[in-house]
C-alpha positions as a LaTeX table, in Angstrom:
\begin{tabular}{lrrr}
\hline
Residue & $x$ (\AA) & $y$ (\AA) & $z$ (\AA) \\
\hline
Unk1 & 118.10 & 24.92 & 124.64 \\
Unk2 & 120.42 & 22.47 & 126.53 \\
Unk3 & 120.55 & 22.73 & 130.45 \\
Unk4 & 121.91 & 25.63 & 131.90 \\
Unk5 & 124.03 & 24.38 & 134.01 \\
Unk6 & 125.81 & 22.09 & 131.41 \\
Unk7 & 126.12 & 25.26 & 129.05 \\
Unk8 & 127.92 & 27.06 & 132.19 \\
Unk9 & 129.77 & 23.43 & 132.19 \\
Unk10 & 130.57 & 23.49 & 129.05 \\
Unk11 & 131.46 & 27.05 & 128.17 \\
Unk12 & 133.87 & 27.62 & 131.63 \\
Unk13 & 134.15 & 24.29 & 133.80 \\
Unk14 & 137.54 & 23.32 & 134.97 \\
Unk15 & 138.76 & 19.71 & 133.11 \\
Unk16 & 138.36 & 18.16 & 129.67 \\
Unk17 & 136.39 & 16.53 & 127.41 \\
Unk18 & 136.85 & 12.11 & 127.53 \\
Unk19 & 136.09 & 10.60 & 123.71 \\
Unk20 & 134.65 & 7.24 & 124.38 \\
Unk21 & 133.18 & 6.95 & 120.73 \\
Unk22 & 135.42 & 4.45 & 119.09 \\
Unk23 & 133.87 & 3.18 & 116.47 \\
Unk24 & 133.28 & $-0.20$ & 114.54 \\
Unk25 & 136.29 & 0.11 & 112.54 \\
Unk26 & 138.67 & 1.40 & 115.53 \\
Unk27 & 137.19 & $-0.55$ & 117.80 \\
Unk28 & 139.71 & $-3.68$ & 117.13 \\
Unk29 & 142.75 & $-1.42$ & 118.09 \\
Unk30 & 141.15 & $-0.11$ & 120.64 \\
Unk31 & 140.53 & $-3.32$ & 122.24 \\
Unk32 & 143.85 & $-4.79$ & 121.07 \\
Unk33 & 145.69 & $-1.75$ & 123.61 \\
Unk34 & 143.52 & $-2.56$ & 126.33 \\
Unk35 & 145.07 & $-6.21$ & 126.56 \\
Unk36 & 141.89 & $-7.81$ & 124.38 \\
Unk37 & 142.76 & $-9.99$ & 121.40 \\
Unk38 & 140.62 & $-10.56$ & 118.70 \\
Unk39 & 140.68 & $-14.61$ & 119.23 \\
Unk40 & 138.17 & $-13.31$ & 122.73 \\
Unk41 & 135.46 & $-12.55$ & 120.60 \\
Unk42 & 133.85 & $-14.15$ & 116.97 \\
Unk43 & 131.22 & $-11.44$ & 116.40 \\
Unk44 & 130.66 & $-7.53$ & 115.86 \\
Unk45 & 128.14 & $-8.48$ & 118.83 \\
Unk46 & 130.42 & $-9.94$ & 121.39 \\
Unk47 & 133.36 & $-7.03$ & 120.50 \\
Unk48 & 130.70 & $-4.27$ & 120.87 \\
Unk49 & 129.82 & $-5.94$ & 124.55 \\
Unk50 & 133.66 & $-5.83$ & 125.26 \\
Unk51 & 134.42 & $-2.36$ & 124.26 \\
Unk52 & 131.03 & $-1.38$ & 126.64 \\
Unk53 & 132.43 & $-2.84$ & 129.01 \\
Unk54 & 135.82 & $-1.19$ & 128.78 \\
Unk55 & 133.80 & 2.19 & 128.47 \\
Unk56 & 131.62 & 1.23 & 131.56 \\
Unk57 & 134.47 & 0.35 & 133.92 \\
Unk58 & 135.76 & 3.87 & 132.58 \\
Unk59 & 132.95 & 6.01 & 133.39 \\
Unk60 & 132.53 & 4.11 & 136.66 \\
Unk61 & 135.94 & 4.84 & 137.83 \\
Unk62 & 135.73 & 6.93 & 141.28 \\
Unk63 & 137.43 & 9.72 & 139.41 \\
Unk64 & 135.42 & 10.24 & 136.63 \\
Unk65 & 133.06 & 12.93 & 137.34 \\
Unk66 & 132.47 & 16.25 & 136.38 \\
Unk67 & 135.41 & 17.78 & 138.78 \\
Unk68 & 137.47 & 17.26 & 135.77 \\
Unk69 & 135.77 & 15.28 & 133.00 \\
Unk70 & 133.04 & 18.01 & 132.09 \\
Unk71 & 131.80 & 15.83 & 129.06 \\
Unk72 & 132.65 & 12.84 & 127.36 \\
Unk73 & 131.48 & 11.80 & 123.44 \\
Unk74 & 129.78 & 8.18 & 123.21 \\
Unk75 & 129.43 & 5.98 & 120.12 \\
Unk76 & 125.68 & 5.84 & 118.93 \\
Unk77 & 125.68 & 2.03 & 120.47 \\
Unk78 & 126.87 & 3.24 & 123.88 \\
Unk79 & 124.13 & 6.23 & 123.91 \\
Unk80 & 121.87 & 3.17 & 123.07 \\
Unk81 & 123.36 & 1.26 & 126.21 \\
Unk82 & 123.08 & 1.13 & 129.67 \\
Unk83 & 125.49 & 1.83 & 132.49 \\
Unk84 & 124.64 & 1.09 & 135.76 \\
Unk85 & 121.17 & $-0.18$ & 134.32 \\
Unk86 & 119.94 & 3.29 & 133.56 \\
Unk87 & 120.60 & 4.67 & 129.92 \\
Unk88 & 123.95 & 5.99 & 129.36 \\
Unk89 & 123.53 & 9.67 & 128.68 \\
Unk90 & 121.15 & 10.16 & 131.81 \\
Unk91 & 124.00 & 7.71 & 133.80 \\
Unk92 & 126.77 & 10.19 & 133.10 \\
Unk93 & 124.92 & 13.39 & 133.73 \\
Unk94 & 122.74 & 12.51 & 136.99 \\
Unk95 & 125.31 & 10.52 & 138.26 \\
Unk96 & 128.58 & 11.39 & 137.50 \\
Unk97 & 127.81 & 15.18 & 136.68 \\
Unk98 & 129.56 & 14.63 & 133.42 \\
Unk99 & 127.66 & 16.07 & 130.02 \\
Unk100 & 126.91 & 13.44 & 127.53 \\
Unk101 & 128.03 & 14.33 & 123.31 \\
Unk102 & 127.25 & 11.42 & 120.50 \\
Unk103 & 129.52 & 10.99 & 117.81 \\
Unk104 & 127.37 & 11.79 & 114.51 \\
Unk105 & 129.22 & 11.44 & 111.45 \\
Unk106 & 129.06 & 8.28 & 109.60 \\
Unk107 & 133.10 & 7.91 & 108.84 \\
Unk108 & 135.02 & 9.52 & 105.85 \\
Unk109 & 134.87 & 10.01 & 102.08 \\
Unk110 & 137.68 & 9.51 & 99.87 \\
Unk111 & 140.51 & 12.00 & 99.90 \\
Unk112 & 139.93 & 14.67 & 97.35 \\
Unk113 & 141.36 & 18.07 & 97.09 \\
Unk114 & 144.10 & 16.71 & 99.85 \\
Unk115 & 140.86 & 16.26 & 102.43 \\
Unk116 & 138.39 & 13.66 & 103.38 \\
Unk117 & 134.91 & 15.02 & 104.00 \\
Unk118 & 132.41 & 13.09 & 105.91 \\
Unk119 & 130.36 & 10.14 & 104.44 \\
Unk120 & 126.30 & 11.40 & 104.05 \\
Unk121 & 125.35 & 10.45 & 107.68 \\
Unk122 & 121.38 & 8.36 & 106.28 \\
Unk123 & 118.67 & 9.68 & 108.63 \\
Unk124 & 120.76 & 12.36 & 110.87 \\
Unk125 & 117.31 & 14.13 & 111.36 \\
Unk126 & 116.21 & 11.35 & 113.16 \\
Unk127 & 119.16 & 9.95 & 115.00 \\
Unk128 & 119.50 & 13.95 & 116.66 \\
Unk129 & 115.78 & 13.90 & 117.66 \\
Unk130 & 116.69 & 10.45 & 119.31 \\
Unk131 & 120.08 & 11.58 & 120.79 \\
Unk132 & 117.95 & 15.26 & 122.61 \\
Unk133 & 115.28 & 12.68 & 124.34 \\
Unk134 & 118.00 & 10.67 & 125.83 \\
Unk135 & 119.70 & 14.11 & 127.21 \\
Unk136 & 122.40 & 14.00 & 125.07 \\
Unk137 & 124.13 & 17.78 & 124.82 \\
Unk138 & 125.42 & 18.09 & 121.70 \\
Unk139 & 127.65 & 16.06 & 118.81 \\
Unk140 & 130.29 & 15.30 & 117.55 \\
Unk141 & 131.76 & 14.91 & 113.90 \\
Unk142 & 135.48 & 14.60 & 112.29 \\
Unk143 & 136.23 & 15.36 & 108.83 \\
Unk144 & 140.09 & 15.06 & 107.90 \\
Unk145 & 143.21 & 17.66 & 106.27 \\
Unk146 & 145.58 & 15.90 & 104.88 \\
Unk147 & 146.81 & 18.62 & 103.02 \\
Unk148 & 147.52 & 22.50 & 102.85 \\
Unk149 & 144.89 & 22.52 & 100.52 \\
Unk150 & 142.71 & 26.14 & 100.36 \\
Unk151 & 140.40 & 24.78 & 98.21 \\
Unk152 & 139.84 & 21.22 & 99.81 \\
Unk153 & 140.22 & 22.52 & 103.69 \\
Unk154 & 137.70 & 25.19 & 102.83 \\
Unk155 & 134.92 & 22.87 & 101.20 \\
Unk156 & 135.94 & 20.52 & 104.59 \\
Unk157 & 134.92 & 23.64 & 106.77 \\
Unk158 & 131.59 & 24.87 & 105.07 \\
Unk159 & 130.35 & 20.87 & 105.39 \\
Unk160 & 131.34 & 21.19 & 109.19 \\
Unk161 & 128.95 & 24.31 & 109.70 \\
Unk162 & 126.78 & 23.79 & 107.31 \\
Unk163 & 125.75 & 19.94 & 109.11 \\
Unk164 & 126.53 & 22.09 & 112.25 \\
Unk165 & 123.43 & 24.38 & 111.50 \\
Unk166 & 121.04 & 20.83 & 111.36 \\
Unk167 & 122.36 & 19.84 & 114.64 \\
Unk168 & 121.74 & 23.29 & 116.03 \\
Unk169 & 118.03 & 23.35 & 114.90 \\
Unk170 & 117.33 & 20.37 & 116.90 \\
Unk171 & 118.82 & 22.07 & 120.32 \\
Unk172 & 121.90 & 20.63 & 119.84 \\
Unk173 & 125.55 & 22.05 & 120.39 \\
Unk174 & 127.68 & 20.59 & 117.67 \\
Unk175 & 131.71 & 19.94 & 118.06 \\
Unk176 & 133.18 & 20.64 & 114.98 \\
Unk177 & 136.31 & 18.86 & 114.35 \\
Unk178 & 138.56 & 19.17 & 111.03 \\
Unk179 & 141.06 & 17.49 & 112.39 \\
Unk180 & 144.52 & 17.79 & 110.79 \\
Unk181 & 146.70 & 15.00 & 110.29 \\
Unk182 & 149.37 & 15.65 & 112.58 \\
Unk183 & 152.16 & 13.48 & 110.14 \\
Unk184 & 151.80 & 15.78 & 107.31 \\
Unk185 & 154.71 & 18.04 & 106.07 \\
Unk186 & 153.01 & 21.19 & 105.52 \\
Unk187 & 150.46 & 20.73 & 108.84 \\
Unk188 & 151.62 & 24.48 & 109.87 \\
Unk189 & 150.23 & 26.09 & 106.81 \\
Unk190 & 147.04 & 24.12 & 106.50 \\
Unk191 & 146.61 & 24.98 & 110.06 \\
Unk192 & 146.77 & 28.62 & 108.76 \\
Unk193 & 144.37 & 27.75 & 106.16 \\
Unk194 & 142.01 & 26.18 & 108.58 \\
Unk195 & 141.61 & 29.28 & 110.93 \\
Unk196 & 141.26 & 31.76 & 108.49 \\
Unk197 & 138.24 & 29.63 & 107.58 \\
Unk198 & 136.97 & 28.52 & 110.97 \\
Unk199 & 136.99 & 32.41 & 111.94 \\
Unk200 & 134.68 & 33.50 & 108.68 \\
Unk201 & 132.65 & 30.67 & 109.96 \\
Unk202 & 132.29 & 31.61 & 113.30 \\
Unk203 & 131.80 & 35.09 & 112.29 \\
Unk204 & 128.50 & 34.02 & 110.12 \\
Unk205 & 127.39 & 31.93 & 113.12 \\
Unk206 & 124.58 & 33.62 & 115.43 \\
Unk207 & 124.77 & 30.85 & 117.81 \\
Unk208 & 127.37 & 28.47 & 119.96 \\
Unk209 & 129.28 & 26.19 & 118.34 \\
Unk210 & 132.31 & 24.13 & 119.59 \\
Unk211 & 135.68 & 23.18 & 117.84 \\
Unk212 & 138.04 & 19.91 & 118.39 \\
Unk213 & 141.09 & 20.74 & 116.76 \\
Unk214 & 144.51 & 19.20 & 116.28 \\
Unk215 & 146.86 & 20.42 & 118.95 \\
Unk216 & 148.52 & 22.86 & 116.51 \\
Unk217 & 152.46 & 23.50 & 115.77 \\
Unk218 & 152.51 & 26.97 & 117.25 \\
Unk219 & 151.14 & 27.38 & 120.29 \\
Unk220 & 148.16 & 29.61 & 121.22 \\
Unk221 & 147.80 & 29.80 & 117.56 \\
Unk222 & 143.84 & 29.30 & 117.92 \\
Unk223 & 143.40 & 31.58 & 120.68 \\
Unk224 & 141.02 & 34.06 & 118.23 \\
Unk225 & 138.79 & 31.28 & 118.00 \\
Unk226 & 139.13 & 30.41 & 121.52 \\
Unk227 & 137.74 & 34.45 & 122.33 \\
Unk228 & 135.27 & 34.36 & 119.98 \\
Unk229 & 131.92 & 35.06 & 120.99 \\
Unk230 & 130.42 & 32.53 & 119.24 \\
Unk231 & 132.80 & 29.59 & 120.41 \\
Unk232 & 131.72 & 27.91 & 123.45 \\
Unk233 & 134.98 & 25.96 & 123.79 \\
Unk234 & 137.98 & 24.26 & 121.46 \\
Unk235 & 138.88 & 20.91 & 122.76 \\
Unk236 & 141.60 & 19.39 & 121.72 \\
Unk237 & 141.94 & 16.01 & 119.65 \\
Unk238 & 145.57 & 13.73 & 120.72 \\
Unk239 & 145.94 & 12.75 & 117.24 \\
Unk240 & 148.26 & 10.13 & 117.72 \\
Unk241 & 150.64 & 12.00 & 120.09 \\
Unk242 & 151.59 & 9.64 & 123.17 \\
Unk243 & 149.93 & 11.40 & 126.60 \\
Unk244 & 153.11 & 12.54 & 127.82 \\
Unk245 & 153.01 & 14.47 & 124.30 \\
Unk246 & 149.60 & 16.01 & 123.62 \\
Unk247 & 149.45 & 16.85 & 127.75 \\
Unk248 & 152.78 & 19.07 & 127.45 \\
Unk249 & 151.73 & 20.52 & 123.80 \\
Unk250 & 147.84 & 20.94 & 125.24 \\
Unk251 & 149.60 & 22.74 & 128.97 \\
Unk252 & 151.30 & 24.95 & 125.66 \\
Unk253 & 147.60 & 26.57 & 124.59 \\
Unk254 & 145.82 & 28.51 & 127.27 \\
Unk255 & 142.06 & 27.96 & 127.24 \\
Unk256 & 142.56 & 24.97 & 124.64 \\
Unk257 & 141.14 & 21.74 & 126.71 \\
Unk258 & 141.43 & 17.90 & 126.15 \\
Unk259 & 139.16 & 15.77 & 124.29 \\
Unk260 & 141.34 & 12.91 & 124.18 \\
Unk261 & 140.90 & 9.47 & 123.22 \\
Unk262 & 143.68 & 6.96 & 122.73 \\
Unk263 & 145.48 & 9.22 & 125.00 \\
Unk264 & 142.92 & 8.55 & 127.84 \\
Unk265 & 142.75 & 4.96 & 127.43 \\
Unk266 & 146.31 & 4.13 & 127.36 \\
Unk267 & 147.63 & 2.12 & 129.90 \\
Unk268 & 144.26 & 0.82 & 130.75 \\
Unk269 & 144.17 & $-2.98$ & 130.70 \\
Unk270 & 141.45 & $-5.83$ & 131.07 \\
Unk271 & 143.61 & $-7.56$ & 133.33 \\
Unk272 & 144.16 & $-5.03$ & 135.69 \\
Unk273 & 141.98 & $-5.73$ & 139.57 \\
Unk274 & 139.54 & $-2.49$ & 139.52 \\
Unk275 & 142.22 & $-1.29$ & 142.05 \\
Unk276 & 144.47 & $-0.85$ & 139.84 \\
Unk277 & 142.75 & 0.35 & 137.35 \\
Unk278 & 140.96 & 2.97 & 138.91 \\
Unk279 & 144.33 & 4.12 & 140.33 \\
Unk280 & 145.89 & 4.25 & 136.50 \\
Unk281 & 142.32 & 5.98 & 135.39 \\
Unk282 & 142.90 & 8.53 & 138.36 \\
Unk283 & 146.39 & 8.95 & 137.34 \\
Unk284 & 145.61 & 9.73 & 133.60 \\
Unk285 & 142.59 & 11.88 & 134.25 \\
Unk286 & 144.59 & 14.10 & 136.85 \\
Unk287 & 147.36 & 14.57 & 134.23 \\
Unk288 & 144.87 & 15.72 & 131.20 \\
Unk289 & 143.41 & 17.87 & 133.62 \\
Unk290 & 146.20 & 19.67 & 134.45 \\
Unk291 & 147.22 & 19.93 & 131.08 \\
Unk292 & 143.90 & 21.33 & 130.35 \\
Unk293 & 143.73 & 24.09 & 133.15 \\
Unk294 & 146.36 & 26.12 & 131.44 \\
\hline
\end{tabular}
């Protein structure tokens, strides 16, 4: 299995979980709110070098380290990359002391029975053997709710463990995130849905898995899952919520810690001196991390 010391990281260190795994079709936006237009770049190739090096001025930042980021989730590209000339993964554990996930899932399916399931993810077998020799800790992969739909939000949850189980066979520690669409009308009852099944999941588990789950309408209403033995953490996804937002919702659910995105990001810009931006980066990480200690 994984490291001790980023289990014991991972199961009870103080901070949150960064998501720098945007991926080619967010990418653009992401880009767009960091003060990058799309007239700087005329390839997938020269975006992809941007966004790295958005992610490596990020992870170089004199703040980030595992006093309060205790992982972060890269894009399969960036686990392919370098920072600092050493591979990426091995870069944010040796010298950062920050555990390294990989975002897994290939994108989304179609909507059907009011939820998107994830797309067959090709050669996952392989692409997890790859991920463990670079010291990668575990994964990452989102499916969607976009309704309070039994039927749909259960079939969501069984593909969640059941791709969970391959990643766990390989030494893996999967983050399992149905994430539901915070702009729905009924998100409180599919949220009710949702734990009923993530708890007969968790119960059939007879190993560690993690959850990254919409911050939900009622607060503490995950903290079963949170206690459960076979639950090594629930991280929080921002969902669209502006950082002021998610922070004070996330400060709401004891034990429930960041894994923020957009939320992290915003406010960075490519024109900012590194001064500045390592004092906004500083800024931002302090706040999720207080957010997260509740």
């Amino acid at each position: 299995m994984s490291n001790g010391q980023q289990i014991e990281q991972m199961r009870s260190g103080k901070g949150f979980v960064a998501a720098l795994d945007q991926s080619g079709g967010s990418t653009p936006k992401a880009l767009r709110l960091y003060g990058v237009e799309e007239d700087r770049y005329s390839s997938e190739a020269e975006m992809f070098d941007l966004i790295h090096a958005m992610r490596g001025r990020i992870v170089k930042a004199p703040a980030f380290t595992g006093e309060k980021v205790v992982g972060a989730i890269l894009f399969e590209m960036t686990m392919d990359r370098e920072f600092e000339g050493k591979p990426s993964a091995a870069y944010l554990w040796e010298d950062r002391g920050v555990v390294p996930f990989l975002k897994c899932d290939k994108g989304l399916a179609d909507e059907e029975n009011g939820v998107q399931l994830m797309k067959p993810m090709g050669d996952l077998d392989g692409l997890l053997s790859r991920a463990k020799s670079l010291g990668v800790f575990g994964t990452k992969m989102r499916s969607v709710i976009n309704a309070a739909n039994a039927e749909g939000i259960k079939a969501n949850v069984a593909q969640q463990f059941e791709i969970g189980r391959q990643i766990l066979g390989h030494g893996l520690v999967p983050i399992i995130e149905p994430e539901v669409n915070i702009t729905i009308a009924d998100k409180a009852e599919a949220e009710a849905i949702l734990r009923d099944e993530l708890m007969a999941n968790l119960d059939a588990m007879d190993q560690d898995v993690m959850l990254k789950l919409s911050l939900p309408s009622e607060a503490n209403f995950y903290a079963d899952a949170i206690a459960h033995k076979n639950c090594m953490r629930v991280v929080a996804l921002s969902g669209g919520y502006s950082r002021e937002d998610a922070n004070r919702m996330l400060s709401e659910n004891n034990g429930m810690i960041a894994s923020f995105s957009r939320a992290l990001t915003e406010g960075l810009s490519d024109a900012q001196s590194d001064d500045e931006f390592n004092a906004m980066i500083a800024a931002t990480i302090d706040s999720i991390y207080q957010a997260s200690i509740t």
